[in-house]
Every structure is written in structure tokens, then in C-alpha cells.
C-alpha positions in Angstrom: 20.7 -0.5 14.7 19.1 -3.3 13.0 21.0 -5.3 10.6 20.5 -4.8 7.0 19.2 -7.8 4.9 20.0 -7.9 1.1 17.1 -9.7 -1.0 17.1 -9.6 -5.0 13.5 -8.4 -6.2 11.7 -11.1 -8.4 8.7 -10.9 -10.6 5.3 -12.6 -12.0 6.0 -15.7 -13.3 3.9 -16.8 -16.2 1.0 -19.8 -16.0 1.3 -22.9 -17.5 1.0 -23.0 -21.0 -2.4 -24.5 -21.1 -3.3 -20.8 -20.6 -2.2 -20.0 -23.9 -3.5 -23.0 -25.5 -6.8 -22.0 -24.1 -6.7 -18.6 -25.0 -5.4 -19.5 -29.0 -8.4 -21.8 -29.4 -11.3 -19.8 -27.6 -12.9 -18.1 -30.5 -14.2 -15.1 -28.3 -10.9 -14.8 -26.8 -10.3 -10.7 -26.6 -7.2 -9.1 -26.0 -8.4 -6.1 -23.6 -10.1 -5.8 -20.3 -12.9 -3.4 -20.4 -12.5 -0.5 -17.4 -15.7 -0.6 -15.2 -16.4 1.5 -12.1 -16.8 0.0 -8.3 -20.5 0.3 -8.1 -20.4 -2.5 -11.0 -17.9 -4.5 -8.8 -19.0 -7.3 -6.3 -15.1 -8.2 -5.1 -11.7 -7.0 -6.1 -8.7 -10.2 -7.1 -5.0 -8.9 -6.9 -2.2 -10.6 -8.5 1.1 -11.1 -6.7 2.9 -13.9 -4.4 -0.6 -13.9 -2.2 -2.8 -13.3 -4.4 -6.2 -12.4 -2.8 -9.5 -11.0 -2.7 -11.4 -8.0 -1.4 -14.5 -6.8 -1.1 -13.6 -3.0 -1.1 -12.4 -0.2 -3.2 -11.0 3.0 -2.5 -8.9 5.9 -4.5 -8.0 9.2 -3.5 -6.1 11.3 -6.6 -4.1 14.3 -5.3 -3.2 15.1 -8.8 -6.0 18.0 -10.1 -6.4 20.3 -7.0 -4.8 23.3 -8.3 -7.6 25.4 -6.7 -6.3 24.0 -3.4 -2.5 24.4 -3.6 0.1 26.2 -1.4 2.9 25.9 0.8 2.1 27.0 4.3 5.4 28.4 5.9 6.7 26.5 9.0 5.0 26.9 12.3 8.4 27.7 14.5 6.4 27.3 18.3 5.9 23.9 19.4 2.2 24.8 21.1 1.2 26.6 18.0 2.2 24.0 15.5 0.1 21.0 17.5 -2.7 23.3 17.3 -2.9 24.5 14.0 -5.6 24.3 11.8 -6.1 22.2 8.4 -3.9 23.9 5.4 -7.0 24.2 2.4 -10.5 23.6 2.3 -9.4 20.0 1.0 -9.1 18.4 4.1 -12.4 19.8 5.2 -14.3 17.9 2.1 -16.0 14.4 2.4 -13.5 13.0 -0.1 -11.1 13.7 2.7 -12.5 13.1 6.0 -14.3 10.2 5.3 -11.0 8.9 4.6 -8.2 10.1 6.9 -7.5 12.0 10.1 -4.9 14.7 10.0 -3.1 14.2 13.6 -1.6 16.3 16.1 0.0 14.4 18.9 3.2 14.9 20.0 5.8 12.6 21.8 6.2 14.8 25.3 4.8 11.9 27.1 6.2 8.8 25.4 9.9 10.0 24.0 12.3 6.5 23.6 15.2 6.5 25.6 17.1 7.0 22.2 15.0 10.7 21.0 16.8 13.9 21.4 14.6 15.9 20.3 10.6 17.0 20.9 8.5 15.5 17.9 5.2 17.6 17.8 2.7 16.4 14.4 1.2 19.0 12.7 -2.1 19.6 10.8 0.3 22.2 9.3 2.6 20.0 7.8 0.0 18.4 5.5 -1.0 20.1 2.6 -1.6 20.0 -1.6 1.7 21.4 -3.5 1.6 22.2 -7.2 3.9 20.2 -9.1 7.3 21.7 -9.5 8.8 19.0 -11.9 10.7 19.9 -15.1 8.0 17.6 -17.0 5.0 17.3 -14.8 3.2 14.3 -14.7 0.1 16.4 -12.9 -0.8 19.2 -11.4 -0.4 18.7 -7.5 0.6 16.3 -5.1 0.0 15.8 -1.5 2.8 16.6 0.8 3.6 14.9 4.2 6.3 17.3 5.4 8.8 17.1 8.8 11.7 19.7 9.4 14.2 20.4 12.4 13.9 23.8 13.9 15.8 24.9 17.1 13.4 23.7 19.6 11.8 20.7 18.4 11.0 18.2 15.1 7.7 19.2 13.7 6.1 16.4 11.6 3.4 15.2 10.0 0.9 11.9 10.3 -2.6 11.0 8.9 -4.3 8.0 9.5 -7.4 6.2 8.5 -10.9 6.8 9.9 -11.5 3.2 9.4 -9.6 1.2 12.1 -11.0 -2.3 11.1 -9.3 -3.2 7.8 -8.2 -6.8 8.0 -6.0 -7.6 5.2 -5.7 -5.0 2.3 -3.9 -3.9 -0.5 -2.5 -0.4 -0.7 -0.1 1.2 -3.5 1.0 5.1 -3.4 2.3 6.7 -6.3 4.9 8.2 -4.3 8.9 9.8 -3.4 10.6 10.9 -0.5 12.8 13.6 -1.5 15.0 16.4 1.7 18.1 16.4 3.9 19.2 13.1 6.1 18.2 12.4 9.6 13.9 11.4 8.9 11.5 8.9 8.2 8.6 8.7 5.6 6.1 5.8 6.2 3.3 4.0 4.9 2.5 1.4 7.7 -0.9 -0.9 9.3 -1.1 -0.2 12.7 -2.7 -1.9 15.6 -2.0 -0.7 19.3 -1.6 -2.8 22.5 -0.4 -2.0 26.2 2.3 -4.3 25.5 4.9 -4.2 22.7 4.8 -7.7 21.6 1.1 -7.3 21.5 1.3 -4.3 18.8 0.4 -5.7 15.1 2.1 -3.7 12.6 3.7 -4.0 8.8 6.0 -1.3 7.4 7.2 0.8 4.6 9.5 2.7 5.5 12.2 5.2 3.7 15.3 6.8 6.2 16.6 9.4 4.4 20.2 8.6 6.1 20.2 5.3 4.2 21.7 4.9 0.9 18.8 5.9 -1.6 18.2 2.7 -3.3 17.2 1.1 0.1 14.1 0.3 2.3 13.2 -0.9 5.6 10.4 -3.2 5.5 9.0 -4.9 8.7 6.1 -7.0 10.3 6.3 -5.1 13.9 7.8 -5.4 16.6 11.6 -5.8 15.4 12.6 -5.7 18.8 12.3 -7.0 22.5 11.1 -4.9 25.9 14.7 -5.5 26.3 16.1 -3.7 23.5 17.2 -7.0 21.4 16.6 -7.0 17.6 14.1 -9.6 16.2 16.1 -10.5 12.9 13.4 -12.1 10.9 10.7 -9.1 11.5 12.9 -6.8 8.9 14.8 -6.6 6.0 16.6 -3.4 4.6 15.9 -4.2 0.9 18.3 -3.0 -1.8 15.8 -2.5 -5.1 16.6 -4.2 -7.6 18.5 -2.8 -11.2 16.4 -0.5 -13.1 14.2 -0.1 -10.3 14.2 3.8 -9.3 15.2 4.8 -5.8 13.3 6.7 -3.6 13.8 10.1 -4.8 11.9 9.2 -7.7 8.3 8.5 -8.2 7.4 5.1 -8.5 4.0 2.9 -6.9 4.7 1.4 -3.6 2.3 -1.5 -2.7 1.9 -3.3 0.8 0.0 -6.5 0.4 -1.5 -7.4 4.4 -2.7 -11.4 4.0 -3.0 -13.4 6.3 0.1 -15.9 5.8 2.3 -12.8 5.0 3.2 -9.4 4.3 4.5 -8.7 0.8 6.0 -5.2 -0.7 6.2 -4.3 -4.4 8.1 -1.8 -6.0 6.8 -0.9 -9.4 5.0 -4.5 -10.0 8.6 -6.1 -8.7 8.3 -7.8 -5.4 10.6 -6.8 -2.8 10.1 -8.2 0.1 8.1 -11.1 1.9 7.6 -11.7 5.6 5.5 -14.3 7.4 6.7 -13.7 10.5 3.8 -12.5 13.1 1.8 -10.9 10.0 -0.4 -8.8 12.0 -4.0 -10.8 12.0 -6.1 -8.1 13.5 -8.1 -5.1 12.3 -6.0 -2.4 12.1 -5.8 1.4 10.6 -3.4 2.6 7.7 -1.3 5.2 8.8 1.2 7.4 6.9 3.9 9.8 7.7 7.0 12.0 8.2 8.8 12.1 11.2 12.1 12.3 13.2 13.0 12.3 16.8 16.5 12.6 17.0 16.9 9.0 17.7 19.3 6.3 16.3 16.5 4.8 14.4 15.9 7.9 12.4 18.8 9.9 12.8 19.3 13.3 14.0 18.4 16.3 11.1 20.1 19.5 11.0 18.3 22.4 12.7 16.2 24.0 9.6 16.9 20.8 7.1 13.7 19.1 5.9 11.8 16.1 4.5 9.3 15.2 2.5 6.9 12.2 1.6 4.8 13.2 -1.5 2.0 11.2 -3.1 0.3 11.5 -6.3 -2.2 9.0 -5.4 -3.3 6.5 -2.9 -5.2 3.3 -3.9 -6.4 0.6 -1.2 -8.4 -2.8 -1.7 -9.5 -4.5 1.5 -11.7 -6.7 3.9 -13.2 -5.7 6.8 -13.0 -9.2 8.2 -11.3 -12.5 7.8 -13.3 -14.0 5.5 -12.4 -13.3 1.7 -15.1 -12.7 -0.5 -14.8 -15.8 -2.6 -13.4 -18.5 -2.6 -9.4 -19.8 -4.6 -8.6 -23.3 -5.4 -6.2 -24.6 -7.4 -6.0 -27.7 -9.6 -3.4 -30.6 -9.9 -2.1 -28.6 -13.1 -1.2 -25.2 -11.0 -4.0 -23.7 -13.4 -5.6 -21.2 -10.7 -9.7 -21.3 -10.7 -11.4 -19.0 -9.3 -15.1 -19.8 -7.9 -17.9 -17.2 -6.4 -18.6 -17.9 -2.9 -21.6 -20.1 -2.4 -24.9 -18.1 -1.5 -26.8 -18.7 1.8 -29.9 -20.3 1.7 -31.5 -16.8 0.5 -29.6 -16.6 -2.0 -27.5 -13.7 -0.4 -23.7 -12.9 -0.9 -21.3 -15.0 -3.3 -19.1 -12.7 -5.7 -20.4 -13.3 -9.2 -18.4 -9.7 -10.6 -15.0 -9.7 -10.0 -12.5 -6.7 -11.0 -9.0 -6.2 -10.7 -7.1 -3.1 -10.2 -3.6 -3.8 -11.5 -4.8 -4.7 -14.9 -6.1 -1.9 -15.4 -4.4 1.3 -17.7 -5.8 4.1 -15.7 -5.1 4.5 -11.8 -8.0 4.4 -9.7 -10.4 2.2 -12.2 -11.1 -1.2 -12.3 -11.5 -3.1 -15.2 -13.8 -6.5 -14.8 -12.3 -9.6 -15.3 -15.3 -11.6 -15.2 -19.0 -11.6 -14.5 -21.9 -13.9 -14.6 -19.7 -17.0 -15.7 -17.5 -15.1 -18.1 -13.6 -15.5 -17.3 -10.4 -14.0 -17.6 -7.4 -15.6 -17.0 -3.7 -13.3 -17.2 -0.3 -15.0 -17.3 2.8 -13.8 -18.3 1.2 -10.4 -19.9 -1.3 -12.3 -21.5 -5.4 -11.5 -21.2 -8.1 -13.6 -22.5 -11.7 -13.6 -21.8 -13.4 -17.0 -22.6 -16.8 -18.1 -21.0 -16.6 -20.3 -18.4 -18.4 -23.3 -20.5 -15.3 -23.5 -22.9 -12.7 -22.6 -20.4 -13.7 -25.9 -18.4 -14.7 -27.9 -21.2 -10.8 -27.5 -22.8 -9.2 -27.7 -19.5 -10.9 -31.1 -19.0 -9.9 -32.0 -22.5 -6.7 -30.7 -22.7 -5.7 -32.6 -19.2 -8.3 -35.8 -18.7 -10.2 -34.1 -15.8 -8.3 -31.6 -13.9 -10.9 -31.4 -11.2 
């Protein structure tokens, strides 16, 4: 078993206060960010330990699609199960499939030493469930579902169509609610014939652990040999007033390339450098068991479930971010569009921001054409770039 690491959850530290001095003085300082959409969008900043940009935008909401709700019963033959067809007409749409696959492997031919048990994935274990909550906070969710029967483990996994992100940001408004013995996963996964080749950062949530706990790793945590790798993992204890698992709250996975960081709720979690994947890879999510030590060993006819509200990624398709970050003497972050080519082509002049916004799936712009926001500490202030440089070389004698 791996060992569990303890690390306290920490959170956004403000900016200097030159921010607010700015910000007081700037006549056409303004208080709220307005929400845009992506095709007004040239490049997407997070905030965060790693703060980063990315050139892409994508949301999928599983909270209105009433018309596509139901709980398919559980497929009891392993043959049938693999083959089964999608649940709703959902996973047929182009919302969907240009998106993610809904997969149907099993584990016949490449069980660990450790499983006890057949694992076969199931298009039928993925479907849209109305929301069941005493005080709903919408109408459906999706549903990632894995249960024990006699014979085998049916599961679920979907995974992206894309296999070329390289470096991302991806949140879930999500739980992981059933009976001991499973796994629910939100993961970036890239394959290799040899296991210290495979590239891979988790989330992941083992309903065996105490409830207030997750497993977060920057694959592999272990040797061909069977020897842990320490440092790849830690088996986080959220921090107070942070819910646990059972309760909905946004998990975010930050891939950059000096480190993988996990948030819980805006509270960071969890950081690890070591071997950050650094190769395009898919996102993958799912729920799972095998009967191994790793995820434990469900009761025949006991099930689990990952559900998710919604699903929000930012991301690159290469390396190369699209602009560029420097920071001055004072710790004052600038932020500068990338210089164009000789034909005036690329460069990010509109930048947006997806966790300053108030609504879930829309950006809100935090500058464009010269005009620039700065946020510390809960504090947002536009100010064109003409007096945000004139009173930071003021204020400070030439920060630059």
C-alpha cells in the first residue's frame, strides 16, 4: 500500500500592496469584471501556485438534460455489458462526441497480479441522472457508475477525443458517493510499452479511505519491481471546512510544466514536481475496481459512483504558452502579449480568466487592447495600461 502523506491546504496569498495603491488612485478603476464568451477570447490566464496560460476553452454542463435522464439497470453478463450501447441520445450529440469517448475495454488480458476479480467498462454504466438532492442545485448530473456483481466488476471510463493536450487546467463540480472497495478518477494519461515511460497525474477518491482523504499522484508511484516511489504521491487530508468527498465541491488539476497542482474549492492541496508528465496526453475519467489491494475488494451487488455537474478544461496543444509572464524586482506580476511574427500574426492581445468569473463555464475578460486587470487578495481593478505603468514607475523609481 502506499504510504499516506499528510499536507495542510494553503491558499492565494494577496499582491503587494502597490496593487491597492494603484487601484485607489486609478480614476477608471472598476470593481467588476464583465463576463464575455470564448469567441471574444484570444488566451485564457489561471490564478494559482503555477499560474499559466492557455489558448483553449472548453465546458460541458450536465446540469439541464432532463429530456435525457434515466437510470439504466445493471447489465449482469460480462459479454453483454462490454457491448452495450450508449444510455441516451446525449452521448450521440456533437456536444458529446466531439469531446469524449465512452469506453469498453476490459482487463482479461492485462489483470495485475494483485486483481481478483474481472473488470469489464461499460458504455452502460455512463449515463445522465436527475437530481435526487433534498435541495437541488440542478436538474441532472452525469454519472460514472462501477458495481460488484457475482461474476465480475463492471465499470465505467470516458476519455477525451483529443489526445494532444499539453498542459491544461481542468475542474469538475463533482462527488463520489457508494459502498467501500472502488475508485473514482479524474487523471492525464499518456501510454508507453514501459511503466516508467507512462506520463500520468491523478485525482483520485478510494472509497475505503477515510472520506476526507485523496490520493493525488504524478505516475508511476511504483517500480517494475513492485517498490513504492514516495515522492510521486501524497494521500491528502483536506483541510478544515473543506467538504469531503461525499459532497459536491470543484476539483481542479493544474498540468504545468514544473508541476502538478490540485485544488479543492480554490484551496490548494497538493503540489508535485516530480516527473510532471511533459507530453501530450488525453484526460480520462472514471469508476473502477478490480479486486486489488490498491482499490479494495467491493461486496458482490455494492456500488459506486462518481457524479459531475460540470466539467471545465483550459489548455495548450503545445509547449508554448500563448503569451508571455515576467515579473518585476517588486513581485508585481506583468503580463505581456506575445510578440507577433513579422506578419503580424499571433500574440494574445484579449485575455480572459475563468475563475474570476460568477457563472461556471463563462469567462469574464480581464484585459484587451492595453486595458488591464490586476486581482490580489479579492481585489479587481481595471486600469489602462498607460496609468498602470506610469504609477508603478512612480510609485517604485523604475520597476522595469
Amino acid at each position: 500500500m502506499m504510504k499516506a502523506h499528510q499536507q495542510r491546504g494553503r491558499t492565494h496569498t494577496s499582491l503587494p500592496s502597490l496593487i491597492t495603491l494603484v487601484a485607489i488612485v486609478s480614476p477608471l478603476a472598476s470593481a467588476v469584471p464583465s463576463l464575455t464568451d470564448d469567441s471574444k477570447c484570444e488566451c485564457y490566464l489561471t490564478n494559482g501556485t503555477q499560474a499559466s496560460f492557455f489558448a483553449t476553452h472548453e465546458f460541458l454542463d450536465f446540469r439541464n438534460l432532463a429530456e435525457h435522464a434515466g437510470i439504466p439497470p445493471t447489465i449482469t453478463k460480462p459479454n453483454d455489458s462490454g457491448s452495450a450501447p450508449v444510455t441516451s441520445e446525449y452521448f450521440t450529440s456533437k456536444e458529446w462526441t466531439e469531446a469524449f469517448w465512452v469506453l469498453s475495454w476490459n482487463n482479461s488480458h492485462q489483470i495485475r497480479e494483485d486483481a481478483t476479480v474481472l473488470m469489464v467498462n461499460s458504455p452502460n454504466n455512463v449515463y445522465i441522472e436527475a437530481n435526487s438532492d433534498r435541495n437541488p442545485s440542478s436538474q441532472t448530473w452525469l454519472t460514472l457508475r462501477t458495481q460488484r456483481l457475482k461474476d465480475f466488476q463492471t465499470a465505467s471510463e470516458i476519455e477525451s477525443v483529443a489526445p494532444g493536450f499539453q498542459y491544461l487546467s481542468v475542474r469538475m463540480l463533482a462527488r463520489t458517493v457508494g459502498s467501500p472497495g472502488a475508485i473514482t478518477a479524474l487523471f492525464t494519461y499518456r501510454d508507453a510499452d514501459r511503466l516508467a515511460d507512462v506520463q500520468e497525474s491523478d485525482l483520485e477518491v478510494r472509497t475505503m479511505d477515510p472520506r476526507n482523504t485523496i490520493q493525488y499522484t504524478n505516475q508511476p508511484s511504483y517500480t517494475e519491481e513492485g517498490e513504492e516511489i514516495d515522492h510521486a504521491t501524497k494521500n491528502v487530508t483536506l483541510p478544515p471546512g473543506h467538504p469531503d468527498w461525499t459532497h459536491w465541491a470543484v476539483h481542479r488539476l493544474d498540468w504545468t510544466p514544473k508541476e502538478t497542482v490540485w485544488y479543492v474549492d480554490g484551496t490548494e492541496v497538493a503540489t508535485i514536481s516530480f516527473q510532471t508528465p511533459r507530453d501530450p496526453s488525453k484526460v480520462i475519467l472514471n469508476a473502477w475496481s478490480d479486486g486489488g489491494e490498491w482499490s479494495g475488494n467491493m461486496s458482490v451487488n455494492d456500488a459506486a459512483y462518481l457524479q459531475i455537474q460540470w466539467l471545465e478544461i483550459v489548455y495548450n496543444a503545445t509547449d508554448e504558452n500563448p503569451a508571455k509572464r515576467k515579473r518585476n524586482d517588486s513581485g508585481v506580476a506583468a503580463v505581456m502579449p506575445r510578440e507577433r511574427d513579422e506578419d503580424g500574426e499571433g500574440g494574445c492581445d484579449v485575455v480572459c480568466s475563468i475563475d474570476e468569473t460568477p457563472e461556471p463555464g463563462k469567462p469574464v475578460m480581464l484585459w484587451n487592447n492595453g486595458a488591464m486587470r490586476m486581482v490580489g487578495g479579492g481585489l479587481v481593478a481595471w486600469i489602462p495600461s498607460l496609468v498602470t505603468f506610469g504609477m508603478l514607475a512612480l510609485i517604485s523609481g523604475g520597476l522595469w
